[in-house]
N, C-alpha and C positions, 0 to 999 in steps of 0.2 A: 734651108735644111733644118731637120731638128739631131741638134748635138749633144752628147750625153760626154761631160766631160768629168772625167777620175783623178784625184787627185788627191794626197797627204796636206793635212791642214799644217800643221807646224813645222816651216824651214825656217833657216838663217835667223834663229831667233825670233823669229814673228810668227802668226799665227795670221793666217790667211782672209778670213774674214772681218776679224776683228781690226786690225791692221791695215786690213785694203791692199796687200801688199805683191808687190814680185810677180814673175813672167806668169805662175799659175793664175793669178787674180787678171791680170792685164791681158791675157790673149783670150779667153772666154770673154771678158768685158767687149775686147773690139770684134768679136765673130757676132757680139747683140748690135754691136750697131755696121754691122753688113748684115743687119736682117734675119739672122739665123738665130730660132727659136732655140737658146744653150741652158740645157739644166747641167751646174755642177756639181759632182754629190765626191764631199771632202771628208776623207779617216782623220780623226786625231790616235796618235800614238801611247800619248801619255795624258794624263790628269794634271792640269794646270791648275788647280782649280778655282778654272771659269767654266761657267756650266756654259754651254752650246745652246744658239736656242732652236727653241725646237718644233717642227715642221720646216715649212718653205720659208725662205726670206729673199725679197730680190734687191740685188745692190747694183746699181749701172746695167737694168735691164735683164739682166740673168738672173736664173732662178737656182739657188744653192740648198742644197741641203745637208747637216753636218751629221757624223753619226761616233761612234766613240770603241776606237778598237777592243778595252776592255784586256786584263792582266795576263788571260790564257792567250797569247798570240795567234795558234795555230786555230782555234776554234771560233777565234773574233775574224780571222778571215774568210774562213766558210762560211759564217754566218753572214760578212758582209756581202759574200758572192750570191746569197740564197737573195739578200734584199736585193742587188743591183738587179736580179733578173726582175723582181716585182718593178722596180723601176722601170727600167726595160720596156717590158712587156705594155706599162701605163703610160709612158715617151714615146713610145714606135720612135727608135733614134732611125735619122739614116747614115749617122756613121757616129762610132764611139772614139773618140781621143785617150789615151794614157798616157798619163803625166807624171812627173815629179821622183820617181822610184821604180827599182825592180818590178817590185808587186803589186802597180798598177799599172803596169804594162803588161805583165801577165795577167791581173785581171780583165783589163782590155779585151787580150786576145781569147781570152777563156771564152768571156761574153760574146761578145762577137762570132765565133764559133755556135753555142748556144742559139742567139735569135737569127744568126744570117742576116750579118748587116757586113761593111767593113768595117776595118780602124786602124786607125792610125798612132801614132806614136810622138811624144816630143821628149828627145834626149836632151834634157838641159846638163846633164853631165854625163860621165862616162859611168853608167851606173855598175859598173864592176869594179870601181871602185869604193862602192860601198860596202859597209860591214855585211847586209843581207844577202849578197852575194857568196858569203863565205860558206849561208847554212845548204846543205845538200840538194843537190838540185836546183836552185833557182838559178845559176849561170845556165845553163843547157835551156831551163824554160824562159828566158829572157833570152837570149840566142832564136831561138823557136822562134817566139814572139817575134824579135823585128824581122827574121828571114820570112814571116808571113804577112805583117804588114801592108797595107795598101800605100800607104803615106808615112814618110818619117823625116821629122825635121830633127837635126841637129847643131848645137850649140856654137860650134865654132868647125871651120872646113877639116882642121884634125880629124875630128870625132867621126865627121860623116864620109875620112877615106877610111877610118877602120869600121864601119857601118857595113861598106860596100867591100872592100879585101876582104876581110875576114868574117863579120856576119854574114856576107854574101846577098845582103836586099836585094829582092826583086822590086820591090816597088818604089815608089817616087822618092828618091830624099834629098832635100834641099838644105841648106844651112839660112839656120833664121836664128840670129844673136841674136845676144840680150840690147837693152833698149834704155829708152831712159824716158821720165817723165820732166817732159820742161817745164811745168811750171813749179818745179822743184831745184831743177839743176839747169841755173842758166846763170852769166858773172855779175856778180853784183861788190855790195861794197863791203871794201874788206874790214875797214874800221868798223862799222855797224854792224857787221857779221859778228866781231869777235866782241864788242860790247854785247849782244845777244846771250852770244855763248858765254860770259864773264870770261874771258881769256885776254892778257895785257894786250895792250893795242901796241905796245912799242918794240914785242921782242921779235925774234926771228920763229917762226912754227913752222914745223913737218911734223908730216902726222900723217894720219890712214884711218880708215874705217871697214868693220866687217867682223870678219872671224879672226880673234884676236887668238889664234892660237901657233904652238911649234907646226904643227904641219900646213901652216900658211904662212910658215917662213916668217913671223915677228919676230921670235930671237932673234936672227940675224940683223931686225931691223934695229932691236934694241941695242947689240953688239954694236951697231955701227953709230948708232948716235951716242953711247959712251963713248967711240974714238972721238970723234966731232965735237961734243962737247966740251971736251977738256981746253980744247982750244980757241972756244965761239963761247963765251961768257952768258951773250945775251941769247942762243939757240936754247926752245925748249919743242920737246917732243908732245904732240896729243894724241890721245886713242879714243875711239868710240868704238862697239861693240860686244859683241859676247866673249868673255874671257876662256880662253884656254886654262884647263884644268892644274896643267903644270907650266903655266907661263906665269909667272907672280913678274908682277908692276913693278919697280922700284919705287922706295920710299923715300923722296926725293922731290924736291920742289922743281924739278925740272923735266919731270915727265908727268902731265897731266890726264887721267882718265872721264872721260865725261860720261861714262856708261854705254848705255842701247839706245841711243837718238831715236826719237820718230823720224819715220824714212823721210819726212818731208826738212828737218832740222842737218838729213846730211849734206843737203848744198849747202846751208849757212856753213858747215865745218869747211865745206873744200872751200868757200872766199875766203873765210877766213885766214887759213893756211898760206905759207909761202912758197910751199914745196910737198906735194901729195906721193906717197909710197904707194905701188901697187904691187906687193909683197908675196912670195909663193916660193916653194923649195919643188927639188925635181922629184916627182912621185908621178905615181898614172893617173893621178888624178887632175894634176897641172898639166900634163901633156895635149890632155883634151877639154880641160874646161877654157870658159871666158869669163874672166872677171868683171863683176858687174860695176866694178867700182872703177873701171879703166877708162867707159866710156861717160861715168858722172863727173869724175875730174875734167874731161875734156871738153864736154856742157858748159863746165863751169869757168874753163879758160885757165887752168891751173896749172902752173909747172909741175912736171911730174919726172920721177923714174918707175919702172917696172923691171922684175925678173926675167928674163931671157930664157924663157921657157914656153912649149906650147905655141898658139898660134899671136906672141906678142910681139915675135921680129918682124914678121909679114905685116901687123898693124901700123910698127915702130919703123919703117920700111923709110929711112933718109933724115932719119930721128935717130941713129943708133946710140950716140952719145946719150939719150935718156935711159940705155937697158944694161943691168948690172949680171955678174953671174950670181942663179941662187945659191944661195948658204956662204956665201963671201962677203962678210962686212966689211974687209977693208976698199973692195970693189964699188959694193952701193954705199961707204961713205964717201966716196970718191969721185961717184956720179953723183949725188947729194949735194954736195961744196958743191959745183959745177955748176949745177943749178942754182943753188944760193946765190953766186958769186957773178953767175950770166944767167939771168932766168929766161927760159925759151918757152915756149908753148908749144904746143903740136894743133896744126894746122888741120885741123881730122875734123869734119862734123859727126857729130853723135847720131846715131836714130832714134827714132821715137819710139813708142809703143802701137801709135799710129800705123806707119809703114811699117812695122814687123806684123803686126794684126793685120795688113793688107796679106803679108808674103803669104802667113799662117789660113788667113781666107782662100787665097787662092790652090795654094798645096789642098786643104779638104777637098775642094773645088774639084780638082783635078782627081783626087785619091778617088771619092767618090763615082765618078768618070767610067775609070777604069775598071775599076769594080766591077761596074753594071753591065761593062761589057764584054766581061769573062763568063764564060759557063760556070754555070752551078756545082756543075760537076765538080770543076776542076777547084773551085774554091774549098770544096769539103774535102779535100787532102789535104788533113793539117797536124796529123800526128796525133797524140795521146792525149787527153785533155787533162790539166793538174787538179781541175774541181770537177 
């Protein structure tokens, strides 16, 4: 098939291309080698500035092309929607994916609408939880959007019963989590790991990586390793990641930050580590995401705890002693020692990117399918169109 896939260039602190990074780069990667001719055509939001370069470039078989939204929001989208039709229309896609946000899933289905093709959808979060959702309109057309969908994969089983209850999909949706690359995240050695990182090789580390911010619940993690510390001399805390705005560090030889790892340097942190935090407060955004760092800890063979939130009891299912309540330090200091003190593993294989790009093959597989063999008719009921 040839698949025309949508997507935001800069998440989680990277940037898509340049980076090679995350489920947007890795499921177009594995749909190129099941064969399918995939052009990705990626918005950048903001001015890094790195300039984009510019026309086609192919990285692992796909063909990407970057474009740059530009200061006026409202008028860099229209414009993007006028090129994706010349895309389009030079692709004959036979089915479009929207990825990563609101507003390409709505451009998705816009397009889609437009040439008469399907499309599909991948809710890597609950995207009502983001800020764009708040400006006028875009909840009702992302609502639209997946209620007309042929195909929609979601992030974790949460996500995809409020897909079906309350968006009310008709069309296929499957749950296809996040994944992992092994030859990134698999256990190695912990001394050599933390000589790597310069990190002492003799003391006690927990630590985490990601979104180092208060609505990913660090405070509480910081909270609780002030309790901890006072009484573990040789415990020190490590972070990597993108810093929260109002989350300051302590200035303290005993909490270390290493910055924005390359995604390939976050396994060395998790051998390194004694004890991995998979950190999150209750929000709607916890309740339906998957933490990507849940299933690299467990790659890595890392004692771990996590937040008792969203779909981590069901993961954590005979493991409960690893999950704290969120926003309670004295709880996950308390799952923490426990671990320190009896280190347990979670017996859980990770998936690849591999087998989620299988799953993600086959769901278009299937989307596509059905599509073809619905009337025409009935496909062009699809409401008001936003562009």
């Amino acid at each position: 098939m040839r698949i025309l896939f949508l997507t935001k260039q800069q998440y989680m602190g990277k940037d898509l291309l340049r980076d090679r990074f995350g489920r947007f780069y890795e499921l177009p990667r594995m749909l190129a080698l099941h064969d399918h001719h995939v052009r990705g055509v990626c918005l950048k939001y903001w001015d890094d500035g790195v300039t984009s370069a510019v026309g086609r470039q192919y990285l692992d078989d796909v063909e990407w092309q970057s474009f740059q939204l530009g200061k006026n929001w409202v008028a860099g989208f229209f414009r993007h929607f006028q090129r994706l039709k010349d895309i389009a229309t030079d692709l004959a896609p036979d089915i479009i994916v929207g990825a990563s946000d609101a507003m390409h899933v709505i451009l998705a289905a816009s397009l889609s609408a437009r040439v008469k093709v399907p499309f599909a959808i991948d809710l890597y979060d609950d995207f009502e939880s983001y800020w764009a959702t708040k400006l006028p309109g875009i909840t009702t057309q992302l609502r639209r959007a997946v209620l007309r969908a042929s195909g929609i994969s979601t992030v974790s089983s949460n996500l995809a019963s409020k897909v079906m209850s309350e968006y009310r999909a008709t069309g296929i949706v499957r749950t296809i989590t996040n994944a992992v690359c092994p030859e990134f995240f698999q256990p190695g050695d912990k001394i050599q790991a933390r000589k790597k990182l310069g990190l002492p090789e003799s003391e006690k580390l927990i630590g985490t990586a990601g979104d180092l911010s208060r609505e990913r619940g660090v405070s509480t993690l910081l909270q609780a390793f002030q309790k901890l510390a006072r009484g573990k001399k040789n415990l020190r805390l490590v972070l990597a990641g993108r810093l929260g705005r109002r989350l300051p560090i302590p200035a303290n030889g005993k909490v270390r930050y290493l910055g924005e790892l390359p995604h390939r340097n976050v396994g060395l942190l998790f051998n390194a580590l004694d004890v991995g935090v998979v950190s999150n407060r209750r929000d709607q955004f916890a309740e339906s995401c998957f933490p990507q760092k849940f299933y690299e800890m467990i790659a890595c063979r890392l004692p771990m705890v996590a937040a008792d939130i969203g779909v981590m009891r069901g993961l954590l299912a005979g493991y409960e002693n690893c999950l704290y309540q969120p926003e309670n330090a004295d709880c996950l200091a308390d799952a923490i020692e426990k671990q320190l003190d009896t280190p347990a593993g979670v017996d859980i294989s990770a998936p690849t990117w591999e087998e989620r790009g299988r799953d993600f093959h086959e769901l278009l597989m299937e989307a596509s399918t059905d599509w073809n063999s619905v009337s025409p008719l009935m496909m062009n009921v699809s409401g008001r169109r936003p562009f």
